[in-house]
Backbone as XML, in Angstrom:
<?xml version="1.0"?>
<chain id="A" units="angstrom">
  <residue number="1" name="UNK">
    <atom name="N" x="123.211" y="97.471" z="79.054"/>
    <atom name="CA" x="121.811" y="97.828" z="79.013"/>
    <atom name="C" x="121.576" y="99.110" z="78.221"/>
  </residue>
  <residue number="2" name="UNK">
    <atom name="N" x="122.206" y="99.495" z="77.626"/>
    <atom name="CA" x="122.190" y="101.075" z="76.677"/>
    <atom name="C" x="121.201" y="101.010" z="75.848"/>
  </residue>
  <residue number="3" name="UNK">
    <atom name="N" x="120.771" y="99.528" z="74.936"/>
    <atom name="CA" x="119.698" y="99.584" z="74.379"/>
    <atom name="C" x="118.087" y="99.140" z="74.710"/>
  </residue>
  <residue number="4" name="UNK">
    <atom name="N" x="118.266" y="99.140" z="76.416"/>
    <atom name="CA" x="117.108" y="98.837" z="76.570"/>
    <atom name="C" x="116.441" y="100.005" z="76.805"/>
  </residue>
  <residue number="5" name="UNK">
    <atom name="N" x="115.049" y="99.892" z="76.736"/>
    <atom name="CA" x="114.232" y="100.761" z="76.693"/>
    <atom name="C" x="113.590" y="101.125" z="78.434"/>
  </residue>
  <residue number="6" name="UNK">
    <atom name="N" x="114.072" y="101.969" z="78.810"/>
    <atom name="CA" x="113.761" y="101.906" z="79.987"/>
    <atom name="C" x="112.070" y="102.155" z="80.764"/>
  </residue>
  <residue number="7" name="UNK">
    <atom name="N" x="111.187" y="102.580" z="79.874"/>
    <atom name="CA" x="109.764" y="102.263" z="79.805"/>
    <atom name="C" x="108.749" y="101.833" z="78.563"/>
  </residue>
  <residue number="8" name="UNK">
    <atom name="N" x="108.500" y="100.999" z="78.758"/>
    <atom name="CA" x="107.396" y="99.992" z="77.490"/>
    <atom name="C" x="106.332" y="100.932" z="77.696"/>
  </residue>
  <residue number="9" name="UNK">
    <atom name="N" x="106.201" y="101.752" z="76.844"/>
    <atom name="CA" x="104.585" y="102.735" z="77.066"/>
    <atom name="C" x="103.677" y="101.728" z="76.826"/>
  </residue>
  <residue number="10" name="UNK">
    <atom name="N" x="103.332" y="100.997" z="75.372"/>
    <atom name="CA" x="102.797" y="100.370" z="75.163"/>
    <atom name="C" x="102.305" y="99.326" z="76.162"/>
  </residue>
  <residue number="11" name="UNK">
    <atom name="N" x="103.383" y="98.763" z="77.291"/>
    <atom name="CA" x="102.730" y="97.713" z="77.913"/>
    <atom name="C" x="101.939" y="98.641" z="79.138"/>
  </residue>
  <residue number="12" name="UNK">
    <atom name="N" x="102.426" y="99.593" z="79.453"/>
    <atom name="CA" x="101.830" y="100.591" z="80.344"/>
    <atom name="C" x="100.125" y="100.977" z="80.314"/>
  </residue>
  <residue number="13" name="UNK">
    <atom name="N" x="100.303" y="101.386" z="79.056"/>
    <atom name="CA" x="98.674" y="102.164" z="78.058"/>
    <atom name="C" x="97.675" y="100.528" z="78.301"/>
  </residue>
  <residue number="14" name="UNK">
    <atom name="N" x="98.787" y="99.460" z="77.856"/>
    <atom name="CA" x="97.734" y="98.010" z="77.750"/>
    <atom name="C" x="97.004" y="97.896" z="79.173"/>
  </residue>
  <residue number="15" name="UNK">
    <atom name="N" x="98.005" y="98.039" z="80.148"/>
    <atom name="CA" x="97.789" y="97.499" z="82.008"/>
    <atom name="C" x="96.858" y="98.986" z="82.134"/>
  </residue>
  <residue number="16" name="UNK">
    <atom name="N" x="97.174" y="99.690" z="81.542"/>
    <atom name="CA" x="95.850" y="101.307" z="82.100"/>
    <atom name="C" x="94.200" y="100.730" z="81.541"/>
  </residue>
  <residue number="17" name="UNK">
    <atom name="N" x="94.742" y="99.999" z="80.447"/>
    <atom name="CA" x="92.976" y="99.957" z="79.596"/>
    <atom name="C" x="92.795" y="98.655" z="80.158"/>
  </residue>
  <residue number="18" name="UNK">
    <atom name="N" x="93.173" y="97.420" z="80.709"/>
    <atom name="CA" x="93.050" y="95.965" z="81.513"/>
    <atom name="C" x="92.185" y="96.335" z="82.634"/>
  </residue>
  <residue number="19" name="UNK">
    <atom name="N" x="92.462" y="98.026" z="83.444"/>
    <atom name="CA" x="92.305" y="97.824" z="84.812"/>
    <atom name="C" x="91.160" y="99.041" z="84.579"/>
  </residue>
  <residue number="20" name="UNK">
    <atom name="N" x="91.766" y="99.894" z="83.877"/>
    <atom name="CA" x="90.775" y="101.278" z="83.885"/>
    <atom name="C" x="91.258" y="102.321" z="84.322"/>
  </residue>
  <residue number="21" name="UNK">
    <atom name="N" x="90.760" y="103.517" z="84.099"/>
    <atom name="CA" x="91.162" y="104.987" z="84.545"/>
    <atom name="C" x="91.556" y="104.888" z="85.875"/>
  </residue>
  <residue number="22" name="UNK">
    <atom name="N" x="90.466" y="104.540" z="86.869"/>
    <atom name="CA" x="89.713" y="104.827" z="87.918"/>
    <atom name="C" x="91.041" y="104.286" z="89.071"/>
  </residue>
  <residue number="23" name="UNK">
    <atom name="N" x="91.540" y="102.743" z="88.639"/>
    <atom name="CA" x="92.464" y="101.890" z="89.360"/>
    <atom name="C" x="94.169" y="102.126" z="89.037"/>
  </residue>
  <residue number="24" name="UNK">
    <atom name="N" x="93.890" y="102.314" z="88.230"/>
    <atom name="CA" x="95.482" y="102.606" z="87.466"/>
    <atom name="C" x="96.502" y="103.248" z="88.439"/>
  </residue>
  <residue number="25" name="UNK">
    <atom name="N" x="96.090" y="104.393" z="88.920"/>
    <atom name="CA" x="97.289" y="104.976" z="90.235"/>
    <atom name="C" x="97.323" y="104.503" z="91.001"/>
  </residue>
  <residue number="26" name="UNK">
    <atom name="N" x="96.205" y="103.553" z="91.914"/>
    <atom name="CA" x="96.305" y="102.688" z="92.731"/>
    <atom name="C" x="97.698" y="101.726" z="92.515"/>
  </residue>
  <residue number="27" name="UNK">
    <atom name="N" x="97.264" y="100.770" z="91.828"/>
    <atom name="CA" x="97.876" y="99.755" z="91.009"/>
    <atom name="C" x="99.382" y="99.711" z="90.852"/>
  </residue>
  <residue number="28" name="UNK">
    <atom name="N" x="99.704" y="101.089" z="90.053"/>
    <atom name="CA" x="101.044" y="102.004" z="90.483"/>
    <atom name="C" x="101.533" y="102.241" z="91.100"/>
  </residue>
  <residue number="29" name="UNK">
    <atom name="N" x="101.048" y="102.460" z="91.978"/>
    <atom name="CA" x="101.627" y="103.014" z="93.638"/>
    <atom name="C" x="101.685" y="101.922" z="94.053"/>
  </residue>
  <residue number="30" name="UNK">
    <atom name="N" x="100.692" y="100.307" z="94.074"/>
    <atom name="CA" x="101.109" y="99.434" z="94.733"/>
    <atom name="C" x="102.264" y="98.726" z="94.134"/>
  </residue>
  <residue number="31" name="UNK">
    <atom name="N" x="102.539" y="98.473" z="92.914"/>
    <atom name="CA" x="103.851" y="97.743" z="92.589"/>
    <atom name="C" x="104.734" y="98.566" z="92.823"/>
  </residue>
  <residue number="32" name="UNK">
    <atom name="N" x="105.135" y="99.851" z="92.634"/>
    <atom name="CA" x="106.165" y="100.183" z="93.396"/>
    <atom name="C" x="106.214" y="100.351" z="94.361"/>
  </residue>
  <residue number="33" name="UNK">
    <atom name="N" x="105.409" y="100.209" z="95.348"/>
    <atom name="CA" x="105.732" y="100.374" z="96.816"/>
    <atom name="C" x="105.980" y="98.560" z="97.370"/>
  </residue>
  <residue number="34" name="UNK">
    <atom name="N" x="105.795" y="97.898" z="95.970"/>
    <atom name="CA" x="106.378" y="96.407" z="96.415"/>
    <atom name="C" x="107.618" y="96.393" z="96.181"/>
  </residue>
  <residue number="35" name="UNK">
    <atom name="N" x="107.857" y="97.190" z="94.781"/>
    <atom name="CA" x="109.552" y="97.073" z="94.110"/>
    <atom name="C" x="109.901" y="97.584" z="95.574"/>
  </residue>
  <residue number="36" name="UNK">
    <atom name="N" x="110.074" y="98.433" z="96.040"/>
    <atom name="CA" x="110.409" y="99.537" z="97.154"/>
    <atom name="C" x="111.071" y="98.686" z="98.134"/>
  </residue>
  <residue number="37" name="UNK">
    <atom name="N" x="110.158" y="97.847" z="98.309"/>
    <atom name="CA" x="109.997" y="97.222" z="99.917"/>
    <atom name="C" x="111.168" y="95.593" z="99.199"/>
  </residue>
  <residue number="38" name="UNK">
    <atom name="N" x="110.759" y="95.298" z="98.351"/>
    <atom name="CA" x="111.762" y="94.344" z="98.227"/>
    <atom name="C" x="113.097" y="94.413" z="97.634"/>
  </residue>
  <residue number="39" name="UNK">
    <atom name="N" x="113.553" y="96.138" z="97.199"/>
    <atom name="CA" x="114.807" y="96.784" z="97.608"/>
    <atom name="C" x="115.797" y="96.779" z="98.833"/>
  </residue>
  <residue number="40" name="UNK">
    <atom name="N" x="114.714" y="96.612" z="100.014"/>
    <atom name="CA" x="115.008" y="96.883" z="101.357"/>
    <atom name="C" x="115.502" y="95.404" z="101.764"/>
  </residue>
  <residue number="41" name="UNK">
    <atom name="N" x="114.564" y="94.949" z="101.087"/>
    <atom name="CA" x="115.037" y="93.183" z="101.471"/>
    <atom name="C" x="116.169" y="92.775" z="100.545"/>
  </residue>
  <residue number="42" name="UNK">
    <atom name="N" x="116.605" y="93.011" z="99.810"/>
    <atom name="CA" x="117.938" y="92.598" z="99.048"/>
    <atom name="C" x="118.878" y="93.232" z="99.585"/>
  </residue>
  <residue number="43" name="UNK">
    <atom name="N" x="118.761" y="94.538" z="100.028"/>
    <atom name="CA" x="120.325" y="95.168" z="100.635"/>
    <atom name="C" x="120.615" y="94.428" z="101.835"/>
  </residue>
  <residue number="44" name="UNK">
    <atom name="N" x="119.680" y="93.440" z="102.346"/>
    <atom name="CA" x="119.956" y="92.755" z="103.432"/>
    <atom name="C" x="121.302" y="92.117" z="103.197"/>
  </residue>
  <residue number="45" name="UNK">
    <atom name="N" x="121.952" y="90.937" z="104.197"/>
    <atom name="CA" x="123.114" y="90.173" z="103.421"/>
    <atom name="C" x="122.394" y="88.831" z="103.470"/>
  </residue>
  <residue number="46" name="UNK">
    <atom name="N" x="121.658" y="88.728" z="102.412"/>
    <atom name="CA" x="120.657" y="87.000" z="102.492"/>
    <atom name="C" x="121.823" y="86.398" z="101.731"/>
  </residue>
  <residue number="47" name="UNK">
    <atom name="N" x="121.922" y="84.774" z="101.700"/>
    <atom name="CA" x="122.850" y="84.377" z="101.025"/>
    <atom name="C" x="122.112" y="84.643" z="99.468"/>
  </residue>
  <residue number="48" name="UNK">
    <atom name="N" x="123.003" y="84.565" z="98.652"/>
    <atom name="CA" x="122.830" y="84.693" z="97.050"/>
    <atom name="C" x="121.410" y="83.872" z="96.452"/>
  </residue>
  <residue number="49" name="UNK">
    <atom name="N" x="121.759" y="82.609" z="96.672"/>
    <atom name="CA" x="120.593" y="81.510" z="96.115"/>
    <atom name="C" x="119.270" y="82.319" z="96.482"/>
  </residue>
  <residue number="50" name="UNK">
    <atom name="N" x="118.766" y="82.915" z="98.025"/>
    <atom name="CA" x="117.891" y="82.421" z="98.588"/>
    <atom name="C" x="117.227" y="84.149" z="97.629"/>
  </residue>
  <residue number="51" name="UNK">
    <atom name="N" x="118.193" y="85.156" z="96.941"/>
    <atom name="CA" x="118.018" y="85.953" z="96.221"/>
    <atom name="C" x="116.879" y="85.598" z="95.216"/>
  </residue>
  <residue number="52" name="UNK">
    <atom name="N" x="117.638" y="84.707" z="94.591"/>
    <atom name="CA" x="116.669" y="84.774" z="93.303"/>
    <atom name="C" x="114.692" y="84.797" z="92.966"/>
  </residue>
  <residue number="53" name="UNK">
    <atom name="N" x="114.342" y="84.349" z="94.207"/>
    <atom name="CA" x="112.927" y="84.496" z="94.327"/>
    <atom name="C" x="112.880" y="86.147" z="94.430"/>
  </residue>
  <residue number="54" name="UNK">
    <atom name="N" x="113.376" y="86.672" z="95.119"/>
    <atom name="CA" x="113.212" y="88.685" z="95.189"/>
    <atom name="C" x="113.431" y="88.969" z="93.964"/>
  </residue>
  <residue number="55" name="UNK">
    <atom name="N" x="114.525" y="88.542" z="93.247"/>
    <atom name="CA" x="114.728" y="89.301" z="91.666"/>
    <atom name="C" x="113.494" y="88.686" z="90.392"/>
  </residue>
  <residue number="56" name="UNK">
    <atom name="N" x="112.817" y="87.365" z="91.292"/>
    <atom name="CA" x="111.696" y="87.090" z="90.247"/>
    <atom name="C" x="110.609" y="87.995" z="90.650"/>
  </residue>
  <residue number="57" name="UNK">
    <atom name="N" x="110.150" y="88.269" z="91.733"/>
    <atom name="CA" x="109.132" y="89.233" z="91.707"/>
    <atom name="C" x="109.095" y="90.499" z="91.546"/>
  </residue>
  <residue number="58" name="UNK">
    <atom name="N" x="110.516" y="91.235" z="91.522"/>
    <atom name="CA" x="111.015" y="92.249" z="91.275"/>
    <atom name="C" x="111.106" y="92.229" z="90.075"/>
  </residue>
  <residue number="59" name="UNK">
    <atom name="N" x="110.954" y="91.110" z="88.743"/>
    <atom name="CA" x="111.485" y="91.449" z="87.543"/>
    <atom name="C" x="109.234" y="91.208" z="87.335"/>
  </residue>
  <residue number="60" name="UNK">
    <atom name="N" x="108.609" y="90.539" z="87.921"/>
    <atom name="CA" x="107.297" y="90.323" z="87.992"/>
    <atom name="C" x="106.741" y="91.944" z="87.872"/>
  </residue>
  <residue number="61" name="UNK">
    <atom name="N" x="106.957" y="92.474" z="88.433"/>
    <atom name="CA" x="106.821" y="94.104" z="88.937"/>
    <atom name="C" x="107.042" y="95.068" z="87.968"/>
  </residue>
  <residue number="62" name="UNK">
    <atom name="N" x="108.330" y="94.622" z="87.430"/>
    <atom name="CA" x="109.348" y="95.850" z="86.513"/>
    <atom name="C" x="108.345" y="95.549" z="85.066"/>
  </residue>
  <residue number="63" name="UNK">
    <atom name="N" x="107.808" y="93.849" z="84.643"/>
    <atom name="CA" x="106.847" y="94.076" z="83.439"/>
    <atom name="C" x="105.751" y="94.352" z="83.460"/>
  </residue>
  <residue number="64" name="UNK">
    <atom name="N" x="105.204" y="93.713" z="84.509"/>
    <atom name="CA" x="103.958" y="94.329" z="84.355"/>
    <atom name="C" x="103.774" y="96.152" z="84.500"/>
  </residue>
  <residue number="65" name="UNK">
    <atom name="N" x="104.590" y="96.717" z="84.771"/>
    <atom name="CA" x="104.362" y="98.123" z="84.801"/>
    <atom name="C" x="105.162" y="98.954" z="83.541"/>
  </residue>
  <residue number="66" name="UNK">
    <atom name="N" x="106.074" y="98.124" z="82.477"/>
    <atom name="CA" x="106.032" y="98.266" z="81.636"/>
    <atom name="C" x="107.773" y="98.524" z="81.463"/>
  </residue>
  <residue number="67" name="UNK">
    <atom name="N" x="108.173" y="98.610" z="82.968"/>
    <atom name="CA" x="109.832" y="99.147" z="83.037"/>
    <atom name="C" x="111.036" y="98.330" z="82.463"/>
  </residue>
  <residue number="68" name="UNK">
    <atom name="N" x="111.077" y="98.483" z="81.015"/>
    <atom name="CA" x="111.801" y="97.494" z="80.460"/>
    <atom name="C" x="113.055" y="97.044" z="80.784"/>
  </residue>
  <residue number="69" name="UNK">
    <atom name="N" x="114.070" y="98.219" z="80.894"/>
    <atom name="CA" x="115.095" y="97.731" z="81.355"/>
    <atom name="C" x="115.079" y="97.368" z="82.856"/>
  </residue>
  <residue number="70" name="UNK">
    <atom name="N" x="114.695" y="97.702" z="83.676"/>
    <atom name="CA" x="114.586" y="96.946" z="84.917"/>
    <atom name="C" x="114.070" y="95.718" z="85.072"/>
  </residue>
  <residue number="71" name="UNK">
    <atom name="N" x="113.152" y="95.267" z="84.038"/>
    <atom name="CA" x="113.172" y="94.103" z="83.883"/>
    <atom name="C" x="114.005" y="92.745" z="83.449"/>
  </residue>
  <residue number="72" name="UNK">
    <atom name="N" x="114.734" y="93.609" z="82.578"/>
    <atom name="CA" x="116.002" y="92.631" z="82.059"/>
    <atom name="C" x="116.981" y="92.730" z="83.203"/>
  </residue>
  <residue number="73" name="UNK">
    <atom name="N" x="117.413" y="93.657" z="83.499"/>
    <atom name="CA" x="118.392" y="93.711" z="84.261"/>
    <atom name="C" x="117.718" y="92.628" z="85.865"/>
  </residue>
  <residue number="74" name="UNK">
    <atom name="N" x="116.738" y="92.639" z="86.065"/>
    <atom name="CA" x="116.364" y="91.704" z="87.190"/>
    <atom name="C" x="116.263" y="89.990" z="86.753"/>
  </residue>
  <residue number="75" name="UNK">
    <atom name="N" x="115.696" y="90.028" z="85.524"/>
    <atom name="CA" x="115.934" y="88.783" z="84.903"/>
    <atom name="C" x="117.670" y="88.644" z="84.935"/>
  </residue>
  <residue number="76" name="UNK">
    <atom name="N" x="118.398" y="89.178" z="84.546"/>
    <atom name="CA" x="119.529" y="88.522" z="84.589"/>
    <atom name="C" x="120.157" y="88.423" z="86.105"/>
  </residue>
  <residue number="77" name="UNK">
    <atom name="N" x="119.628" y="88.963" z="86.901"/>
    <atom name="CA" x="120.475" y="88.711" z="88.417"/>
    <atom name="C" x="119.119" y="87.630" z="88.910"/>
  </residue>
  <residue number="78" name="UNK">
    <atom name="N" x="118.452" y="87.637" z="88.215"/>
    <atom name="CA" x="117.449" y="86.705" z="89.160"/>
    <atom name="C" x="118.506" y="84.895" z="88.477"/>
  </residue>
  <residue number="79" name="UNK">
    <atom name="N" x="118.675" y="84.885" z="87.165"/>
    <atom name="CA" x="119.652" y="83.946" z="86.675"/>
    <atom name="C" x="120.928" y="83.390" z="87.532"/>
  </residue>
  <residue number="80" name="UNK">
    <atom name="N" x="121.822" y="84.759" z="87.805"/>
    <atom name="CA" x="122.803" y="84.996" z="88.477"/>
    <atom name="C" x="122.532" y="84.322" z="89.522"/>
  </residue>
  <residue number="81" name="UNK">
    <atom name="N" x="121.782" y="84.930" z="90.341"/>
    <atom name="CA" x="121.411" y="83.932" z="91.517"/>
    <atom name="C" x="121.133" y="83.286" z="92.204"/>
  </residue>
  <residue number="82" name="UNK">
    <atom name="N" x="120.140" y="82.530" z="90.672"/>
    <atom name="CA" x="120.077" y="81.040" z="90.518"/>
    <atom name="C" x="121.321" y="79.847" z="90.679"/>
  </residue>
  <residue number="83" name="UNK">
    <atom name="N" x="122.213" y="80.639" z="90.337"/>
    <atom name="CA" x="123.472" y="80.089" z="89.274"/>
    <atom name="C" x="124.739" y="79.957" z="91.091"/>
  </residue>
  <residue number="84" name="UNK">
    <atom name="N" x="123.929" y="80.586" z="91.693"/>
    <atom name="CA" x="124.833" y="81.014" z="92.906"/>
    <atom name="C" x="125.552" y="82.300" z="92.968"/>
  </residue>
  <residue number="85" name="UNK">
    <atom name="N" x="125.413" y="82.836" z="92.180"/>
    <atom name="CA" x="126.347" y="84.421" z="92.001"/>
    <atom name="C" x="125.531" y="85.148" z="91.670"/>
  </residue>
  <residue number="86" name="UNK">
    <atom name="N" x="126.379" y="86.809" z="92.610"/>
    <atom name="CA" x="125.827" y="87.950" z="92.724"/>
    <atom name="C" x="125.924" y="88.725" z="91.309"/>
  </residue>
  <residue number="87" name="UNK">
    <atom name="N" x="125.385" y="89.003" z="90.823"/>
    <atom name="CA" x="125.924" y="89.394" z="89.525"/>
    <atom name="C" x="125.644" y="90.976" z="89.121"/>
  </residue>
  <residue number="88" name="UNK">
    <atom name="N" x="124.945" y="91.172" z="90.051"/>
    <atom name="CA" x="124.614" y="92.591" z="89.806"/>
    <atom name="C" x="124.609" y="93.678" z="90.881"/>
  </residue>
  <residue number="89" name="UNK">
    <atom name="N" x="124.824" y="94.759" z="91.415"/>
    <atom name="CA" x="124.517" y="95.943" z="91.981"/>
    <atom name="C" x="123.844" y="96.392" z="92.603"/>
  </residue>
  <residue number="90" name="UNK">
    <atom name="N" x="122.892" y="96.011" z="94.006"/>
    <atom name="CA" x="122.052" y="96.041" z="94.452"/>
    <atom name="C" x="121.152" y="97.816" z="93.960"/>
  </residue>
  <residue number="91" name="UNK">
    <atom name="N" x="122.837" y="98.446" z="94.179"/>
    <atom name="CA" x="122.510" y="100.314" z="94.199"/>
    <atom name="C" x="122.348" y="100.311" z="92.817"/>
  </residue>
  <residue number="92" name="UNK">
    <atom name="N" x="122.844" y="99.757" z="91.688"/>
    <atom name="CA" x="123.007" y="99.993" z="90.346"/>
    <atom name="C" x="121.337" y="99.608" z="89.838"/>
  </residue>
  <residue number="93" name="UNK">
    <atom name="N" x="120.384" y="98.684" z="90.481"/>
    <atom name="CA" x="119.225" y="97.900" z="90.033"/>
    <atom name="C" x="118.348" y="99.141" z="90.419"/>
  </residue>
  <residue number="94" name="UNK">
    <atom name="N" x="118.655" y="99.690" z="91.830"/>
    <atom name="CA" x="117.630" y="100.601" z="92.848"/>
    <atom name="C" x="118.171" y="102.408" z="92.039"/>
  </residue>
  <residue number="95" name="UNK">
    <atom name="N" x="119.052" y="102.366" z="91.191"/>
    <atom name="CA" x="118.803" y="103.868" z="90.444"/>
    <atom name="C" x="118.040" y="103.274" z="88.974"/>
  </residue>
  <residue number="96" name="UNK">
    <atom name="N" x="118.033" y="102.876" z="88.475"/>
    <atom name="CA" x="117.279" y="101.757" z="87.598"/>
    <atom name="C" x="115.794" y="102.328" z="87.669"/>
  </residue>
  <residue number="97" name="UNK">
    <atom name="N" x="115.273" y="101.760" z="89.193"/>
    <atom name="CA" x="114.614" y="101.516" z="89.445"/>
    <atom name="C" x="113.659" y="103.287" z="89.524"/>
  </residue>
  <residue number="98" name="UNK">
    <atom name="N" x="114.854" y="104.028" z="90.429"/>
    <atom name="CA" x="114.121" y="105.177" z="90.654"/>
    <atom name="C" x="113.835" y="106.126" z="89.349"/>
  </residue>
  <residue number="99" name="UNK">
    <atom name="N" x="115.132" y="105.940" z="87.986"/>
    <atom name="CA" x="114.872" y="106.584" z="87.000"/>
    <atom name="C" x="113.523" y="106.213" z="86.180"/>
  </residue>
  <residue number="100" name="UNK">
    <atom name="N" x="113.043" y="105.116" z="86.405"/>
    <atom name="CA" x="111.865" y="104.650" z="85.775"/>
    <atom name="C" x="110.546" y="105.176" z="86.643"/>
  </residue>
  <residue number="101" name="UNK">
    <atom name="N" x="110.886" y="104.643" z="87.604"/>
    <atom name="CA" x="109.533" y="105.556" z="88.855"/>
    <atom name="C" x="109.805" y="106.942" z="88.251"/>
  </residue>
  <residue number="102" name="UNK">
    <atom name="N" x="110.672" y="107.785" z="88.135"/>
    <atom name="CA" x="110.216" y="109.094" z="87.319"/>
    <atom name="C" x="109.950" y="109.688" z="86.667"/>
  </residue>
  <residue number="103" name="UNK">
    <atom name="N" x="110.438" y="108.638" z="85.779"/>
    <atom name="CA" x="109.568" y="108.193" z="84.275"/>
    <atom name="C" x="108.507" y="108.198" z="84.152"/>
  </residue>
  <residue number="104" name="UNK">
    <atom name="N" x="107.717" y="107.609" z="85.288"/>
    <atom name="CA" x="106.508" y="106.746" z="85.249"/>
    <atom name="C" x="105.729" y="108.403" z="85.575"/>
  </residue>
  <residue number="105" name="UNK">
    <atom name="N" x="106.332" y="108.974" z="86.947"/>
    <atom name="CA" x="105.636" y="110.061" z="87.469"/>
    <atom name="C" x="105.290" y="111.313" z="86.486"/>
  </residue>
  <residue number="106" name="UNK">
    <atom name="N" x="106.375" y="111.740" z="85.461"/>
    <atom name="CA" x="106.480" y="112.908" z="84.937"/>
    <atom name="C" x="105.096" y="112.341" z="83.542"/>
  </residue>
  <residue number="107" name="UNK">
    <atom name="N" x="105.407" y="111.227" z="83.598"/>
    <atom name="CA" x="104.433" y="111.023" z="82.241"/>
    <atom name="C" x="102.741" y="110.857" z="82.976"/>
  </residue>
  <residue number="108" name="UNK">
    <atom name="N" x="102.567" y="110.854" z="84.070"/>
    <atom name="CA" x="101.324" y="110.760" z="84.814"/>
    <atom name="C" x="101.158" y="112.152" z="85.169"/>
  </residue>
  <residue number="109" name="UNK">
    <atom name="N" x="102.005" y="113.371" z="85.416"/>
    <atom name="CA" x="101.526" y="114.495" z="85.629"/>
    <atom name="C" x="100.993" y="115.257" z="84.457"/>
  </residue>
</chain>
């Protein structure tokens, strides 16, 4: 993942002008407090298969808010665990995850 881009400004700036000034932190705060919560549900021990619906809405999450590489990287374990295999890092997806949430924060302050 070295060349992914770990935030799409562009798709970011697009989802700010879709929704508006006014909604935008809302909006923010709610997909990651979904990524968040369906972190909590993957560290569970669910079998593998029943995974791949969490890594589709988790990779649902990671584009629409613009987090590129977390998106790929969820697309490919959402594959993985289609496929029956774990293929990825639960902790490796969830620092991913938090370097982009700070991403997201420092460029909103």
């Amino acid at each position: 993942m070295e060349n992914a881009q770990l935030i799409n400004w562009d798709r970011l700036y697009e989802l700010k002008a879709e929704i508006g000034e006014e909604d935008f932190a809302e909006v923010v705060e709610l997909f990651l407090a979904e990524f968040e919560e369906a972190l909590q549900r993957l560290s569970g021990a669910e079998p593998v298969a029943e995974l791949a619906n969490e890594f589709h809405a988790l990779k649902g999450c990671a584009v629409n808010l613009g987090m590129s590489e977390l998106a790929q990287i969820c697309a490919a374990a959402e594959a993985g665990a289609r496929d029956g295999q774990m293929t990825h890092d639960i902790s490796q997806i969830s620092a991913i995850f938090h370097r982009s949430r700070a991403s997201l924060a420092q460029a909103q302050a």
